[in-house]
Every structure is written in C-alpha cells, then in structure tokens.
N, C-alpha and C positions, 0 to 999 in steps of 0.2 A: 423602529429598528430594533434588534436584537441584541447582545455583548455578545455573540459571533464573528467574530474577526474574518473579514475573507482572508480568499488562499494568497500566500505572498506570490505564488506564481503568476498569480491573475494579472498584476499590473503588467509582467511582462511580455507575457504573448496577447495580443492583438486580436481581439473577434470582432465578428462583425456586428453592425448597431441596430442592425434587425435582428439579429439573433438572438435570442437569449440566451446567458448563462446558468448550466444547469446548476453550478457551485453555488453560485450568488442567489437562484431561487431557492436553492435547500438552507440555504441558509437564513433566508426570512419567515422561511416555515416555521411555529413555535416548537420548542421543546415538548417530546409527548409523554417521556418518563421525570419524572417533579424530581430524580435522586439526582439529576442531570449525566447522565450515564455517557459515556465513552461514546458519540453520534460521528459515523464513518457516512461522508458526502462518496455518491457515484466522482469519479472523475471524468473532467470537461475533455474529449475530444482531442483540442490542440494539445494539452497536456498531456494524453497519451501518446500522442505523434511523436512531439522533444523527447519525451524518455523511449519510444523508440527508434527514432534517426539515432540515437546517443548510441545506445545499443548494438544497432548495427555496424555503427562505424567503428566500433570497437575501445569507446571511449568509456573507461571505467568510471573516472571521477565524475564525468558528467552525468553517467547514469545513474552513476548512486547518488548524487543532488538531483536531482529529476525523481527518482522515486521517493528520496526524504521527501521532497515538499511533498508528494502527493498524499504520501503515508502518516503524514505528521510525527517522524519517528529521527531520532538523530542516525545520523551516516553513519558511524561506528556499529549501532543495530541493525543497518540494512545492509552495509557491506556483510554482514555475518551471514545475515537471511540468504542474501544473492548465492557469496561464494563458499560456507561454511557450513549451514546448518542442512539438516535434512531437507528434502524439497518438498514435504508436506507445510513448511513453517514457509515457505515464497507462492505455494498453491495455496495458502491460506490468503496470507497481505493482496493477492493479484484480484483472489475470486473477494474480497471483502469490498474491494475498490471497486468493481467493476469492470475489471480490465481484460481486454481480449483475450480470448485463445492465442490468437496470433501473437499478442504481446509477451503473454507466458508463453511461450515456447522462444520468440527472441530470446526473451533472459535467458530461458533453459540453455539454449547457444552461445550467451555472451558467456555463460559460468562456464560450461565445455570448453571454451575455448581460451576461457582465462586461467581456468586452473589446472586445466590439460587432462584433465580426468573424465571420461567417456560417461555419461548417461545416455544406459544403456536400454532403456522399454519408455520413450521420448512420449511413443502412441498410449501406452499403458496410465502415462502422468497427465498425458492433454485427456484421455481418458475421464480420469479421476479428476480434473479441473472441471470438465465440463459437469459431469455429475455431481457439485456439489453446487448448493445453490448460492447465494450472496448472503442471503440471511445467516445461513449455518457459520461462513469465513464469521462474519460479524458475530455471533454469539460466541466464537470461537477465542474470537484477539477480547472479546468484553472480558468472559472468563479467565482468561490468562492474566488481566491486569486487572480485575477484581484478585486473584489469588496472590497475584504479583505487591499489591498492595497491604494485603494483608502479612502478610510475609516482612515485610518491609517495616511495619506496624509489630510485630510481635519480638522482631529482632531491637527497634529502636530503645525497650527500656532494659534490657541485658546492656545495653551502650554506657547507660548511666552506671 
C-alpha cells in the first residue's frame, strides 16, 4: 500500500465490483518523481457525472463540492476558477483532470448563467480545451504551485 490516501468521494458514489477504480489503481502505482511532486489522478466517471447532474441543475454549492474533491483544491479557489477568473485558469483544472468537453462546456453554461455575463466564442474555448493536451494542464497547475510556494517561502522570513 502506498500513503495515498483515496478520493473522499470515493466512498460515496457506488461502483460496480467488477469494475475497477481508475482513482484507486492510480493510486497504488508508485511515485515516479523521488521530489514527490503535485501527482493529479484522471478522474473516475461517476464522479464526473455528480459534478455534472450538479451543474446542470443549476446547483452552485454542490458543484463547487464536486469539483473541490475532484480538484483537491478548497471551494473558495474553485468558486474563483468557475465564476471569476479568466477561463483559461477552469480550461486548465478541467483538461488537468481529464474531464470532458462536454463537462467543460456545462461549467462554461453554469458561470453564463450564474453570473449573467455572456461567453461569447463558447466554440473558440472548447476549441482551445480540446487542443491542449493533459500533460501540459498538468505541468501547468505543477508550475503555478511550485512558484506559488516559493513565493510563499521568500515572503515568510520578511514575517519575522
């Protein structure tokens, strides 16, 4: 066994006992970088479904808890991502996960519709999602929180 903790999601939706879990096999694969670096799992199926049923019915809070756990990120960063920041920073988190087109484009619809403000080249963003690959999202969120930490690091001894 690994110190990988599974996804807390996991216990609660329900798969089947012949199927396997893709989360729970990524997760007993070892570590392949020794620094143990920021390691983003595909996400499982059922778990994209919940976060988008949430979505579509136009339930915010539950979507932003559906995409924390998927994201491993707290709600106050993902509500930012969904409904606030540029939509390169939610084309990042979606293509990092593995998560649909179709799924990115829900969200694209649930922020439209939550914050009333039109996204306007819809074709242009699923575009640009599809054209980036998984690895890049991933090398993308690594570097942001490699510089995010150092940042962090350079400010703590001005503290003292």
């Amino acid at each position: 066994m690994t110190d990988v903790e599974p996804d807390d999601l996991q216990s609660e939706i329900e798969t089947p006992a012949d199927e396997e879990n893709p989360d729970e096999q990524a997760s007993k694969e070892p570590e392949k970088n020794p620094d143990k670096e920021l390691r983003i799992a595909p996400t499982h199926p059922a778990t994209e479904k919940a976060l988008v049923n949430a979505a579509k019915s136009g339930k915010v809070v539950e979507t932003v808890q559906f995409f924390a756990k998927i994201t491993k990120l707290d709600e106050v960063m993902i509500e930012h991502c969904v409904f606030k920041a540029h939509v390169p920073a939610l084309i990042v988190l979606c293509k990092a996960h593995s998560l649909a087109p179709s799924t990115f484009t829900t969200l694209l619809q649930l922020r439209e519709n939550h914050t009333g403000t039109s996204i306007r080249d819809t074709v242009g963003l699923l575009r640009r999602y599809e054209g980036m690959t998984t690895e890049t999202a991933q090398r993308i969120i690594r570097f942001s929180d490699k510089r995010r930490a150092r940042a962090a690091g350079e400010q703590e001894p001005d503290a003292l």
